[in-house]
Backbone as XML, in Angstrom:
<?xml version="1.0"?>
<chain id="A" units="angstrom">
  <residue number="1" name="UNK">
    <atom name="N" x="0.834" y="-1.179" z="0.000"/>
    <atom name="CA" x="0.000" y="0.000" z="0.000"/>
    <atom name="C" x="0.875" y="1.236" z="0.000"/>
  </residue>
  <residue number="2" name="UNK">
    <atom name="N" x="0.166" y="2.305" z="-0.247"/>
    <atom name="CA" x="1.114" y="3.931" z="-0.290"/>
    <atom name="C" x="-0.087" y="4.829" z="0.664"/>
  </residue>
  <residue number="3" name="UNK">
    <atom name="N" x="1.136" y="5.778" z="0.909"/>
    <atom name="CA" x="0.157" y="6.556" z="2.085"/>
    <atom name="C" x="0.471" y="8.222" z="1.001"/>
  </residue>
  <residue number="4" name="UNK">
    <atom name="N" x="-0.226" y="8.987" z="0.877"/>
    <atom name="CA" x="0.086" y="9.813" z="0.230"/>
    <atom name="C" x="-0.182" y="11.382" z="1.028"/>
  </residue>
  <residue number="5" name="UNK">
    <atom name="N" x="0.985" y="11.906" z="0.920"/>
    <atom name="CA" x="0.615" y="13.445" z="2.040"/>
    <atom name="C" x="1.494" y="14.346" z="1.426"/>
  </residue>
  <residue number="6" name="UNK">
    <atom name="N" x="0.925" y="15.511" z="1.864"/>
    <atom name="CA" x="1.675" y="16.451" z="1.114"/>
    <atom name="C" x="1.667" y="17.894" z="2.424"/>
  </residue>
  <residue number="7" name="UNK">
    <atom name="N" x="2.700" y="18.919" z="1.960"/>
    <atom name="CA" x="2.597" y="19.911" z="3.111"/>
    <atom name="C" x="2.058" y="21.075" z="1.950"/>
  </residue>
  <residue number="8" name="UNK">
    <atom name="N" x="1.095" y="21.665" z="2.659"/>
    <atom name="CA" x="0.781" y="22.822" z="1.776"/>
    <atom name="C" x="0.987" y="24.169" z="2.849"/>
  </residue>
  <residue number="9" name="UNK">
    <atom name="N" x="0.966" y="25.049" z="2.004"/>
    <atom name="CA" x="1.494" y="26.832" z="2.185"/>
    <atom name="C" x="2.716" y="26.850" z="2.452"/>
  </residue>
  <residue number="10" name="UNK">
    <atom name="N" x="3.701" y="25.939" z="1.804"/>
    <atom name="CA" x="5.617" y="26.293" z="2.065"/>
    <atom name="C" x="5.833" y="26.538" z="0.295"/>
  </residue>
  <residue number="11" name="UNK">
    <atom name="N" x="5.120" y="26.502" z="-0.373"/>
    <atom name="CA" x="5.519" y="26.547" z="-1.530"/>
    <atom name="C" x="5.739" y="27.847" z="-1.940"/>
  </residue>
  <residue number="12" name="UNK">
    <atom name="N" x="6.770" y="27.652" z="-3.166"/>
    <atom name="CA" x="7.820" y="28.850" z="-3.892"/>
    <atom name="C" x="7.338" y="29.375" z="-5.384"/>
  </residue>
  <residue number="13" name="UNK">
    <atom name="N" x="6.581" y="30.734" z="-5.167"/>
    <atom name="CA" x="6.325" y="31.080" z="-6.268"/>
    <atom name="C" x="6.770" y="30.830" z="-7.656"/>
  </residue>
  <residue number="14" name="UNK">
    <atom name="N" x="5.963" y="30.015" z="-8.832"/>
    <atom name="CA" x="6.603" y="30.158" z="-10.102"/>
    <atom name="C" x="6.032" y="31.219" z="-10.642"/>
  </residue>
  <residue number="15" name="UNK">
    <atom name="N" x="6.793" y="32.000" z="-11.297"/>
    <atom name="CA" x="6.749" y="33.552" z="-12.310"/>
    <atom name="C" x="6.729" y="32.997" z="-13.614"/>
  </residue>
  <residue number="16" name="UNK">
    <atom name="N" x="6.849" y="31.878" z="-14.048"/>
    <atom name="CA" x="6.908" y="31.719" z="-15.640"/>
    <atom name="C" x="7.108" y="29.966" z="-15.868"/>
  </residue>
  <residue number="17" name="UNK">
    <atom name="N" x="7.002" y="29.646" z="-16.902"/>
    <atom name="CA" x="6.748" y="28.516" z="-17.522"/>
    <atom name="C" x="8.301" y="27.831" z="-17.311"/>
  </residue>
  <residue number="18" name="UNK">
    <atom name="N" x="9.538" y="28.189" z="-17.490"/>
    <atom name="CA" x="11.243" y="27.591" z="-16.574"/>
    <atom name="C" x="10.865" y="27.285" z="-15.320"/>
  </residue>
  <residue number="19" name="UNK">
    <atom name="N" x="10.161" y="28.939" z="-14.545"/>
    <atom name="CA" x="10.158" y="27.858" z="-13.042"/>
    <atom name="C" x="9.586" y="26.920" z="-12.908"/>
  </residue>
  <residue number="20" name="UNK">
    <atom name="N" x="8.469" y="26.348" z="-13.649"/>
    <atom name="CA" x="7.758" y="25.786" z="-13.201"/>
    <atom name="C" x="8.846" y="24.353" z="-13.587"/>
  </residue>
  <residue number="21" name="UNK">
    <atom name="N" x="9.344" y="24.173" z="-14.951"/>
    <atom name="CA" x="10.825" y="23.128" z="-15.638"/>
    <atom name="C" x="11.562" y="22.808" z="-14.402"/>
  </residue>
  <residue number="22" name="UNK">
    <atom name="N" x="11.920" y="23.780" z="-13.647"/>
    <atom name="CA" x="12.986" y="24.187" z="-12.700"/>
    <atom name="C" x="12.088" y="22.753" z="-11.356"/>
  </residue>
  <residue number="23" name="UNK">
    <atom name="N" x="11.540" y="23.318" z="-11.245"/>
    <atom name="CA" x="10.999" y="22.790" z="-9.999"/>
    <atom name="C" x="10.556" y="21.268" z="-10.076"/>
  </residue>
  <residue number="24" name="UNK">
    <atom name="N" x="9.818" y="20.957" z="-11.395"/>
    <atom name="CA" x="9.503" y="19.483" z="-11.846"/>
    <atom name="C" x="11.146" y="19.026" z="-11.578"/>
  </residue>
  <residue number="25" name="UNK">
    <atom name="N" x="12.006" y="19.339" z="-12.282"/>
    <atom name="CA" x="13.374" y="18.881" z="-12.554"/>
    <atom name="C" x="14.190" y="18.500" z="-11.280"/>
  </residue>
  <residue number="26" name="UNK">
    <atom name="N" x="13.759" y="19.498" z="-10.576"/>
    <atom name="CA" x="14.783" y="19.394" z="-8.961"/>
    <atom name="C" x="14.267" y="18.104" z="-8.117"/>
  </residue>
  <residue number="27" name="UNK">
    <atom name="N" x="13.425" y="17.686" z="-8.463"/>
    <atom name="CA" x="13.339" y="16.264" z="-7.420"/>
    <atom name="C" x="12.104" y="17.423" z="-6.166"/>
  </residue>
  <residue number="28" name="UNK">
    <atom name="N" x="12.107" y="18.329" z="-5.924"/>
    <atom name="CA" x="11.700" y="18.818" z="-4.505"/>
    <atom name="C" x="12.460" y="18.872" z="-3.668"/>
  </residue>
  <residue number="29" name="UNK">
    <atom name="N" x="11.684" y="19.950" z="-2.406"/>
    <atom name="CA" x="12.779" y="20.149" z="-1.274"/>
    <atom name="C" x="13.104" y="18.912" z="-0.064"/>
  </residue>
  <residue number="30" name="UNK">
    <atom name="N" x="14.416" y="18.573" z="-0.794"/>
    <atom name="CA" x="14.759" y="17.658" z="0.181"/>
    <atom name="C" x="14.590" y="17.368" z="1.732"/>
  </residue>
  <residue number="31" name="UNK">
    <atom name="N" x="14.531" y="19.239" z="2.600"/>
    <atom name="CA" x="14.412" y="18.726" z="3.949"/>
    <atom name="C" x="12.667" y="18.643" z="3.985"/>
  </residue>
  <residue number="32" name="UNK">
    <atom name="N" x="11.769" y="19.264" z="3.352"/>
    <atom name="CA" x="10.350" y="18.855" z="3.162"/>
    <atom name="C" x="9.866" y="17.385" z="2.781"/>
  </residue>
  <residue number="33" name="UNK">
    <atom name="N" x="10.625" y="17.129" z="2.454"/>
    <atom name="CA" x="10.828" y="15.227" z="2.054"/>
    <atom name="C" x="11.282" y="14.520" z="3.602"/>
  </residue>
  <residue number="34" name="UNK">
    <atom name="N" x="12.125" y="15.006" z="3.947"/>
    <atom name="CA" x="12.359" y="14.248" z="4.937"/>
    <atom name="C" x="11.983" y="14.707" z="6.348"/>
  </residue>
  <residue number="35" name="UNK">
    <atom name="N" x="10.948" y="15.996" z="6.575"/>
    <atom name="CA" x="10.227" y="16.284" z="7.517"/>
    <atom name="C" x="8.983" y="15.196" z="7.684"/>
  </residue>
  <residue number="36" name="UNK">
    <atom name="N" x="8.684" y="15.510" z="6.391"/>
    <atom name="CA" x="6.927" y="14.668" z="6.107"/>
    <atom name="C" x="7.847" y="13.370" z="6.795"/>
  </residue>
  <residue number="37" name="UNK">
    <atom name="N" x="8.282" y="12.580" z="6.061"/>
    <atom name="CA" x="9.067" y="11.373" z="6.315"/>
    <atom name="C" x="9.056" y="11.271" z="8.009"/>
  </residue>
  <residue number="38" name="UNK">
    <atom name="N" x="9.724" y="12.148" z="8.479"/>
    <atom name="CA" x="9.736" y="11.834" z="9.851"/>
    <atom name="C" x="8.114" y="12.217" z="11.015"/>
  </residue>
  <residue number="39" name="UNK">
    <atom name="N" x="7.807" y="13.055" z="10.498"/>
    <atom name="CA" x="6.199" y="13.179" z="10.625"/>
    <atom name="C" x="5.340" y="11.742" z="10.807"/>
  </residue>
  <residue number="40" name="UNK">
    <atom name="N" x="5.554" y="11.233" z="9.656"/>
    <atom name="CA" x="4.872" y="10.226" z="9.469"/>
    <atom name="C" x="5.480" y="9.044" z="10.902"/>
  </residue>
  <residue number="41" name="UNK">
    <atom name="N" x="6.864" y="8.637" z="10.420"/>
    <atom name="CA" x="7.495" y="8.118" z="11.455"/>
    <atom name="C" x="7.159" y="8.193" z="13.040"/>
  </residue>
  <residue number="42" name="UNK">
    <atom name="N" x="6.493" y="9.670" z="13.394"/>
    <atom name="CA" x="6.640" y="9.760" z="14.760"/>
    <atom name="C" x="4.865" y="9.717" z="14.833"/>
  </residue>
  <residue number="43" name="UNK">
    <atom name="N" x="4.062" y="10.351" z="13.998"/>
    <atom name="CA" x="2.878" y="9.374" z="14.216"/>
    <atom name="C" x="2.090" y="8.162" z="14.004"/>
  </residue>
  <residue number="44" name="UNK">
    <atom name="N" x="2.863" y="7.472" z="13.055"/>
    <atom name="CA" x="2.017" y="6.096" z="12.793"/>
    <atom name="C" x="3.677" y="5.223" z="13.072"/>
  </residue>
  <residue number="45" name="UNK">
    <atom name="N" x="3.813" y="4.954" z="14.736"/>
    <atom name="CA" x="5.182" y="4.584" z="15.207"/>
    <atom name="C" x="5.444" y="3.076" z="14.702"/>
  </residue>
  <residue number="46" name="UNK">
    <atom name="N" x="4.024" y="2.507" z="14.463"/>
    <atom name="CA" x="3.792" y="0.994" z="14.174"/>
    <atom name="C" x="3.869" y="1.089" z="12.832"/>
  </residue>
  <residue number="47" name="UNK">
    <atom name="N" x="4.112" y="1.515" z="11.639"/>
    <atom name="CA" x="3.868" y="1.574" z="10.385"/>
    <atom name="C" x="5.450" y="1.161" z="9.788"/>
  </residue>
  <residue number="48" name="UNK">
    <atom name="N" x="5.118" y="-0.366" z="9.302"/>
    <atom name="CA" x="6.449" y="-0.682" z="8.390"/>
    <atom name="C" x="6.186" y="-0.469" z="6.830"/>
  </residue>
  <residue number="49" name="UNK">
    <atom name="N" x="7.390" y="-0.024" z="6.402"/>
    <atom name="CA" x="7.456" y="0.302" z="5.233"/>
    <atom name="C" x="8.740" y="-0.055" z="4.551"/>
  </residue>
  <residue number="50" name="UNK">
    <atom name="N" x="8.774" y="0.122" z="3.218"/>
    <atom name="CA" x="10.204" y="0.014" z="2.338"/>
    <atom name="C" x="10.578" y="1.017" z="1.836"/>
  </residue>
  <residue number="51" name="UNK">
    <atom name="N" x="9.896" y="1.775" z="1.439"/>
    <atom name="CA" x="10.513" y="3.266" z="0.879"/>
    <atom name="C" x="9.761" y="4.399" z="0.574"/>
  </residue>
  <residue number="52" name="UNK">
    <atom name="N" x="10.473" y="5.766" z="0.469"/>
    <atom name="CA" x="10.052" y="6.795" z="0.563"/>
    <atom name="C" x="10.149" y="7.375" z="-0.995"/>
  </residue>
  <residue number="53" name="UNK">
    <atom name="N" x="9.278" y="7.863" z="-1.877"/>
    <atom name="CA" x="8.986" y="8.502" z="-2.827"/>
    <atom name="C" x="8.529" y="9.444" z="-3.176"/>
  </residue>
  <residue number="54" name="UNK">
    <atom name="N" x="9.129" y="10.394" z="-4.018"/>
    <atom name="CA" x="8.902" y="11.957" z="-3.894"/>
    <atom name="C" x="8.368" y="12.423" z="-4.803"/>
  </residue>
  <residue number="55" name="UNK">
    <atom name="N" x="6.950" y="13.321" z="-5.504"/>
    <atom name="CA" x="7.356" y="13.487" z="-6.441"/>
    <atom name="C" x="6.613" y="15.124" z="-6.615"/>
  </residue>
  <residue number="56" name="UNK">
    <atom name="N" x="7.248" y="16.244" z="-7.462"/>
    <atom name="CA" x="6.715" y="17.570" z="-7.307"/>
    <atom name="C" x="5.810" y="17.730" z="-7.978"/>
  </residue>
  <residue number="57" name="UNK">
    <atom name="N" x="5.124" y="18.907" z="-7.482"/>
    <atom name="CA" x="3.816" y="19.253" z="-7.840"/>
    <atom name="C" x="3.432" y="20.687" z="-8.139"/>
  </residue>
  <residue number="58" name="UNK">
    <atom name="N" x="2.469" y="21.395" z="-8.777"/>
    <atom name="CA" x="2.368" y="22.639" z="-9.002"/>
    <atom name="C" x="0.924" y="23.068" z="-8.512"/>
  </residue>
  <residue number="59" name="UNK">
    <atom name="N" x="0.333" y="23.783" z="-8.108"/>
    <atom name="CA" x="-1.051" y="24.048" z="-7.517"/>
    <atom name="C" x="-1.339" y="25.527" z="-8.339"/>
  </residue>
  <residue number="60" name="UNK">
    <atom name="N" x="-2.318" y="25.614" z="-8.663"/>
    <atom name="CA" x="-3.248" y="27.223" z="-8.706"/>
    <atom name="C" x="-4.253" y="27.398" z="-7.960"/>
  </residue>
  <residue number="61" name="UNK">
    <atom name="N" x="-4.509" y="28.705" z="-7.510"/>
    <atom name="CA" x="-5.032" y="28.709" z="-6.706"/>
    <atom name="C" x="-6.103" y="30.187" z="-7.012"/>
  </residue>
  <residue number="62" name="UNK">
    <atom name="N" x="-7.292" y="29.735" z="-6.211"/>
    <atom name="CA" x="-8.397" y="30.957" z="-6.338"/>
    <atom name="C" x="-8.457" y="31.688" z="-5.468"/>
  </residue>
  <residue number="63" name="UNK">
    <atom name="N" x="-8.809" y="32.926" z="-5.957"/>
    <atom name="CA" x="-9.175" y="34.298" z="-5.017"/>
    <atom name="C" x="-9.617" y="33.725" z="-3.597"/>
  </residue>
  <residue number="64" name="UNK">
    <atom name="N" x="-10.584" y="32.793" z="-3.580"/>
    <atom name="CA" x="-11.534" y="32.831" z="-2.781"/>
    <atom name="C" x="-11.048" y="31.251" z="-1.957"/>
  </residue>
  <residue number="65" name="UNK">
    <atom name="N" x="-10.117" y="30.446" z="-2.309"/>
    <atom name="CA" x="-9.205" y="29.349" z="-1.832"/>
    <atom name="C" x="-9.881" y="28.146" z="-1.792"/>
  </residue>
  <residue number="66" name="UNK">
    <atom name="N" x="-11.854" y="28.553" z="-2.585"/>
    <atom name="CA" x="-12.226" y="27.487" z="-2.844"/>
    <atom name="C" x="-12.437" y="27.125" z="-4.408"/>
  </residue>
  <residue number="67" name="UNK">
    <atom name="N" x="-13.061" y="25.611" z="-4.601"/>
    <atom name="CA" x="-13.321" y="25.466" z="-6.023"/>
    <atom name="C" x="-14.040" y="26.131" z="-6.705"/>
  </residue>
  <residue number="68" name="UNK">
    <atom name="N" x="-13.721" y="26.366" z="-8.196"/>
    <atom name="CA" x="-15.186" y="26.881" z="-8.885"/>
    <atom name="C" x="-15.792" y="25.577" z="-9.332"/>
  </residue>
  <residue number="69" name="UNK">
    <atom name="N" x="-17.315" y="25.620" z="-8.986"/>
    <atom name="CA" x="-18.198" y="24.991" z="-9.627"/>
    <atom name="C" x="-19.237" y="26.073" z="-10.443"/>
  </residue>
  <residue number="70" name="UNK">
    <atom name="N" x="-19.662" y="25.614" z="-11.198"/>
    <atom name="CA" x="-20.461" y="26.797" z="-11.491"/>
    <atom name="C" x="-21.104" y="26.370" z="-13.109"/>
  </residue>
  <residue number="71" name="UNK">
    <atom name="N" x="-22.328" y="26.821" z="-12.958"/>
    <atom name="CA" x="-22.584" y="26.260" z="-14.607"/>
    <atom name="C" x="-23.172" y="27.655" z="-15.112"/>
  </residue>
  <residue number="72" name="UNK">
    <atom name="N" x="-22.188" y="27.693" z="-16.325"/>
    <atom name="CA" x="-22.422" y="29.291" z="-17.007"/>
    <atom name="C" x="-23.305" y="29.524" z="-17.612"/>
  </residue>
  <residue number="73" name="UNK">
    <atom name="N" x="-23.563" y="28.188" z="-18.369"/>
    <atom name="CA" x="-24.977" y="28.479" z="-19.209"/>
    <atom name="C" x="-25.184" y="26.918" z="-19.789"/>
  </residue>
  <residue number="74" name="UNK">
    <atom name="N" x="-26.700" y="26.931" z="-20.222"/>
    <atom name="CA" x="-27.124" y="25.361" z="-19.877"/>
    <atom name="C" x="-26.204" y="24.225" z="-20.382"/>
  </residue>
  <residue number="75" name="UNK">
    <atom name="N" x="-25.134" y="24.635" z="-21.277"/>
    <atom name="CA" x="-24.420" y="23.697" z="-21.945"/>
    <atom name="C" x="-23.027" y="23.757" z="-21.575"/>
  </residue>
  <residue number="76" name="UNK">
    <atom name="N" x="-23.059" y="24.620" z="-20.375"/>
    <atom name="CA" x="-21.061" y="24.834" z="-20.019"/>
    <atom name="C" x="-21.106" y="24.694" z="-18.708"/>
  </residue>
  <residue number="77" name="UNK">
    <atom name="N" x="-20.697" y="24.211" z="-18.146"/>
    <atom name="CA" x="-20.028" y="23.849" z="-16.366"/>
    <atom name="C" x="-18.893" y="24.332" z="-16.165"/>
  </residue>
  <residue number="78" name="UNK">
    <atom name="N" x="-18.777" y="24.216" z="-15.123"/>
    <atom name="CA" x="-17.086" y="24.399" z="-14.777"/>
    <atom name="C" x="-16.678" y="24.117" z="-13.571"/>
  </residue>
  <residue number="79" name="UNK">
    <atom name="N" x="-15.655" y="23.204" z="-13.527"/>
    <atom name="CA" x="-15.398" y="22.485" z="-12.482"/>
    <atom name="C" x="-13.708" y="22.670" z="-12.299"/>
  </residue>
  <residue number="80" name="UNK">
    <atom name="N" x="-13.569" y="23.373" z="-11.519"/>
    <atom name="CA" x="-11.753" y="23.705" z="-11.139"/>
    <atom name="C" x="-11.662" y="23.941" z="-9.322"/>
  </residue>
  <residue number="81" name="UNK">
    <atom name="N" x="-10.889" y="22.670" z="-9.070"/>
    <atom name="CA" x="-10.483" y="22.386" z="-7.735"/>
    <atom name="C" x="-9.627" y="23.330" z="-7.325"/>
  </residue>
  <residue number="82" name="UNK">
    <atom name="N" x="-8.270" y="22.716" z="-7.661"/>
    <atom name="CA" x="-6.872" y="23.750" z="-7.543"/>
    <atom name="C" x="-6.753" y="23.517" z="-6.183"/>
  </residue>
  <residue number="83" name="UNK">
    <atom name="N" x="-6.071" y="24.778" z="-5.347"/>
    <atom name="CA" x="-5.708" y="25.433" z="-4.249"/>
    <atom name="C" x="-5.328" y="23.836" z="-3.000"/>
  </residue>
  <residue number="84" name="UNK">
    <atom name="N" x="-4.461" y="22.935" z="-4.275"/>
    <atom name="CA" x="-3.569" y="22.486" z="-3.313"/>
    <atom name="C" x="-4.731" y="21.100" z="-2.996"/>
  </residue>
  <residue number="85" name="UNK">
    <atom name="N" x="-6.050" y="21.066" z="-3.536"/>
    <atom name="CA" x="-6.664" y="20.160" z="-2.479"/>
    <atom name="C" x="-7.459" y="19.513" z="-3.327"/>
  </residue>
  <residue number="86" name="UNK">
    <atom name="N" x="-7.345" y="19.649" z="-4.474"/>
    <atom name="CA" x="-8.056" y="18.732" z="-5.614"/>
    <atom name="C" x="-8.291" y="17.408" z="-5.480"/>
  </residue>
  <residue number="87" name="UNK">
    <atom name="N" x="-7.293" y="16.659" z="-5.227"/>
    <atom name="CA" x="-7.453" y="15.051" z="-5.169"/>
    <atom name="C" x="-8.237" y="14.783" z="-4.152"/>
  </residue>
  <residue number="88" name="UNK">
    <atom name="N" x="-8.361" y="15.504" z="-2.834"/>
    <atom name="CA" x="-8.699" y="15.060" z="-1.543"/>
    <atom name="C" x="-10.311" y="15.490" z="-2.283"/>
  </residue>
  <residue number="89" name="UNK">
    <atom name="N" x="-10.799" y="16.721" z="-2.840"/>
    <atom name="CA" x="-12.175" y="16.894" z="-3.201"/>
    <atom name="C" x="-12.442" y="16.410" z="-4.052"/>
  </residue>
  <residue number="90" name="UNK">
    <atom name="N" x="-11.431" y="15.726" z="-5.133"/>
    <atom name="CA" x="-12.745" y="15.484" z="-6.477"/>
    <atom name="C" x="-13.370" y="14.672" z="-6.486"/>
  </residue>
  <residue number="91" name="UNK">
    <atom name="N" x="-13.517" y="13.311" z="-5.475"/>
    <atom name="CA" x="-15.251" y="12.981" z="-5.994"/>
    <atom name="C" x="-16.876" y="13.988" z="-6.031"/>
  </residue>
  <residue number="92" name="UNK">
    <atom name="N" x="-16.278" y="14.890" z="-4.523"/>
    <atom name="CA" x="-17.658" y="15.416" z="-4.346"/>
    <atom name="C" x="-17.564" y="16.659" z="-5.193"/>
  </residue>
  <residue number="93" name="UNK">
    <atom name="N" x="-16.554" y="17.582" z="-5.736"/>
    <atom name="CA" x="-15.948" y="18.281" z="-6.464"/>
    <atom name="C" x="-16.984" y="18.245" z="-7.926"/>
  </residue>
  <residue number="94" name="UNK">
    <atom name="N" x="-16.571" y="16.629" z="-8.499"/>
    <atom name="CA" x="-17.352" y="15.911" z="-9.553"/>
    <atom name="C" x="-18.979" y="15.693" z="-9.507"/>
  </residue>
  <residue number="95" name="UNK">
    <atom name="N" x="-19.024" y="15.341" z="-8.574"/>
    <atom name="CA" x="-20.645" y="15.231" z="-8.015"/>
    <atom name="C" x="-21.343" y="16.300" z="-8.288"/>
  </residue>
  <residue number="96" name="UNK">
    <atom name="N" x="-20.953" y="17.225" z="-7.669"/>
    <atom name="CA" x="-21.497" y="18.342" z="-7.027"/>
    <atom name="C" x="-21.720" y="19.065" z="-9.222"/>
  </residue>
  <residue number="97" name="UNK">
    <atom name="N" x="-20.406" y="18.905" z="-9.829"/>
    <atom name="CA" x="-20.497" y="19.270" z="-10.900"/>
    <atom name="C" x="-21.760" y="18.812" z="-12.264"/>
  </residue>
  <residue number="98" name="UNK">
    <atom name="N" x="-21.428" y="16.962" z="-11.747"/>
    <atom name="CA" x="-22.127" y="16.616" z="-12.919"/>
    <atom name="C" x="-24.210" y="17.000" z="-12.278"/>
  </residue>
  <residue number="99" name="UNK">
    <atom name="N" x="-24.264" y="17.428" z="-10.881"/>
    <atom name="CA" x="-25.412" y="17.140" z="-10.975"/>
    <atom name="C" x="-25.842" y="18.837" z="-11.115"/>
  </residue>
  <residue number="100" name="UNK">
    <atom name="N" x="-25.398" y="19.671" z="-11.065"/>
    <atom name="CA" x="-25.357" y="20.569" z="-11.571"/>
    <atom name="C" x="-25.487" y="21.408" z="-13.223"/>
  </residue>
  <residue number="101" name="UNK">
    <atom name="N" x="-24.752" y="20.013" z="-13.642"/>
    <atom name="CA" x="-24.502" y="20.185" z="-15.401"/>
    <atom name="C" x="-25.783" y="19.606" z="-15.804"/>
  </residue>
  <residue number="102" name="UNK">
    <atom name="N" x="-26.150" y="18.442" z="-15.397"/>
    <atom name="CA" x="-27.239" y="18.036" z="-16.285"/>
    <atom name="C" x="-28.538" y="18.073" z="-15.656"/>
  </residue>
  <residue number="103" name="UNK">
    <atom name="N" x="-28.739" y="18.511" z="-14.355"/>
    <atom name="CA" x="-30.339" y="19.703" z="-13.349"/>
    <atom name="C" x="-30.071" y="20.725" z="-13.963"/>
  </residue>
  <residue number="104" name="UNK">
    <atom name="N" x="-29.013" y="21.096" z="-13.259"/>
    <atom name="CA" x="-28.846" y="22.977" z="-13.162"/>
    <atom name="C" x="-29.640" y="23.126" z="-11.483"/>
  </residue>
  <residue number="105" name="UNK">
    <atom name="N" x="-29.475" y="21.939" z="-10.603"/>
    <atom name="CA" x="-30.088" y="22.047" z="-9.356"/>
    <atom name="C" x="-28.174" y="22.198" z="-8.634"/>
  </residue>
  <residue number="106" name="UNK">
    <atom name="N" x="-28.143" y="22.928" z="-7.387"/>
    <atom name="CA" x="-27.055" y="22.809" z="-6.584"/>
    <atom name="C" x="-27.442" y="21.720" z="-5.253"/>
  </residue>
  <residue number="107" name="UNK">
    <atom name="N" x="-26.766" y="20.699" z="-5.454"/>
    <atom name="CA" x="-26.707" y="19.432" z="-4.432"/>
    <atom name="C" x="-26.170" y="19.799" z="-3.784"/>
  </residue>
  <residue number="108" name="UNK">
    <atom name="N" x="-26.294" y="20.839" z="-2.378"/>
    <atom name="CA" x="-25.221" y="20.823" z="-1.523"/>
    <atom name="C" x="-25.710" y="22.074" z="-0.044"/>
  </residue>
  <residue number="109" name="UNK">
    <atom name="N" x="-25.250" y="21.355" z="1.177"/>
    <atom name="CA" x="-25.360" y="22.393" z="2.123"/>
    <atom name="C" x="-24.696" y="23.849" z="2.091"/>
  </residue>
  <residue number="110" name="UNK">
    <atom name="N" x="-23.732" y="23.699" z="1.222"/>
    <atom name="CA" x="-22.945" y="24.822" z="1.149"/>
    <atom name="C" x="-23.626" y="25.611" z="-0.021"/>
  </residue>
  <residue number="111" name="UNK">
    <atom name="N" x="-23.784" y="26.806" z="0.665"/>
    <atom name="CA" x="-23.798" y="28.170" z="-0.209"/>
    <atom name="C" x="-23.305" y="27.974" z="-1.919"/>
  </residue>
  <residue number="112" name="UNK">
    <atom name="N" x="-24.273" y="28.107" z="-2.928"/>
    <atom name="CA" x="-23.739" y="27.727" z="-4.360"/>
    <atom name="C" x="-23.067" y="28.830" z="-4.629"/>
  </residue>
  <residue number="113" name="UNK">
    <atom name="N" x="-23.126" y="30.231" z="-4.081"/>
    <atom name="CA" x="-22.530" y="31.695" z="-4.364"/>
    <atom name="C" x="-21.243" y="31.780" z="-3.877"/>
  </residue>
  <residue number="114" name="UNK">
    <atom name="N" x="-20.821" y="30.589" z="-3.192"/>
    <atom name="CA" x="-19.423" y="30.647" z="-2.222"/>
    <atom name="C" x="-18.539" y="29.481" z="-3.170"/>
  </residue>
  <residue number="115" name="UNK">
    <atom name="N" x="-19.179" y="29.201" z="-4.438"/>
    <atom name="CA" x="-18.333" y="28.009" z="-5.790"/>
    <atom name="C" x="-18.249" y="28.969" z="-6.871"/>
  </residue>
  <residue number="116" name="UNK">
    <atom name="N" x="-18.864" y="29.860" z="-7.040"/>
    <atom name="CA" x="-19.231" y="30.658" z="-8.512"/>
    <atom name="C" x="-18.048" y="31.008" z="-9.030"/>
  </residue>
  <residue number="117" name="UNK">
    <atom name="N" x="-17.510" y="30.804" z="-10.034"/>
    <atom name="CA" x="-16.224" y="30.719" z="-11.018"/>
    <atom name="C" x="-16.462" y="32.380" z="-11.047"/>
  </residue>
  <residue number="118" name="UNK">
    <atom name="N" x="-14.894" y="33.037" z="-10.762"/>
    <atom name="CA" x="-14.311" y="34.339" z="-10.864"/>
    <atom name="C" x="-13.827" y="34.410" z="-12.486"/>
  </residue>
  <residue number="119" name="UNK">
    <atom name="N" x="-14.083" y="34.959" z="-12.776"/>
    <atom name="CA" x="-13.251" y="35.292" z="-14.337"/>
    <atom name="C" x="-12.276" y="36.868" z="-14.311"/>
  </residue>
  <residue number="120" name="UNK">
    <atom name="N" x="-11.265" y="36.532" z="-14.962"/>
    <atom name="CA" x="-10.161" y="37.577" z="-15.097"/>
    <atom name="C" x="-10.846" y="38.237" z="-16.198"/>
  </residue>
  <residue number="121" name="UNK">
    <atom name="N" x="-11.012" y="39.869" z="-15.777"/>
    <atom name="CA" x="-11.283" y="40.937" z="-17.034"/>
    <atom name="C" x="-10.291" y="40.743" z="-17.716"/>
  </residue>
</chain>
C-alpha cells in the first residue's frame, strides 16, 4: 500500500513557464521530504514500510481558496479544484459538478454563491 501526504502553504512562487521546468526537474525540497518522512514516522510509530517517494507538484489557486463549480450556461459547467486540495475533493468536487450540469439544481449544504467561477477581465 502507499500513504500519500503532502505539506501545503511552504511553496515557492513560479513567475513563468522555466520555473515551473525548474521545480519538476529538482526532485523537490529535500528537507520537506524528509520532515513529512519523519512526521509520518513519529505518528504512525507501528507503520512498516520500504521506501520513501517523492514526487513535485504545481497548484493554482483561487481568489476565494475554494473550487469553482459553477454552470455558465445550460451547456457549459465548470469544475476547477486547484488550491492544493483537488485530489482530496474530487469525488464530491465531480458530483457536485455533474449534478449541476445536467439539473442545473445545486446538491449541496454549502452556499452555491461561495463556488461561482471568478473570471479575469
Amino acid at each position: 500500500f502507499s500513504i500519500k501526504v503532502g505539506i501545503d502553504g511552504c511553496a515557492k512562487e513560479a513567475n513563468d513557464l522555466d520555473d515551473i521546468k525548474k521545480w519538476y526537474r529538482s526532485g523537490g525540497d529535500k528537507k520537506l521530504i524528509k520532515l513529512q518522512e519523519t512526521l509520518i514516522k513519529r505518528e504512525l510509530p507501528g507503520l512498516k514500510y520500504g521506501s520513501v517517494t517523492s514526487r513535485t507538484c504545481v497548484n493554482c489557486h483561487t481568489p476565494t481558496g475554494l473550487p469553482y463549480i459553477d454552470r455558465i450556461n445550460p451547456t457549459l459547467t465548470v469544475a476547477v479544484a486547484g488550491n492544493g486540495k483537488a485530489a482530496k475533493f474530487s469525488d464530491e468536487v465531480g458530483r457536485l459538478a455533474a449534478k449541476l450540469s445536467t439539473t442545473g439544481e445545486w446538491d449541496s449544504e454549502l452556499e452555491q454563491t461561495r463556488f461561482r467561477a471568478i473570471f479575469q477581465e
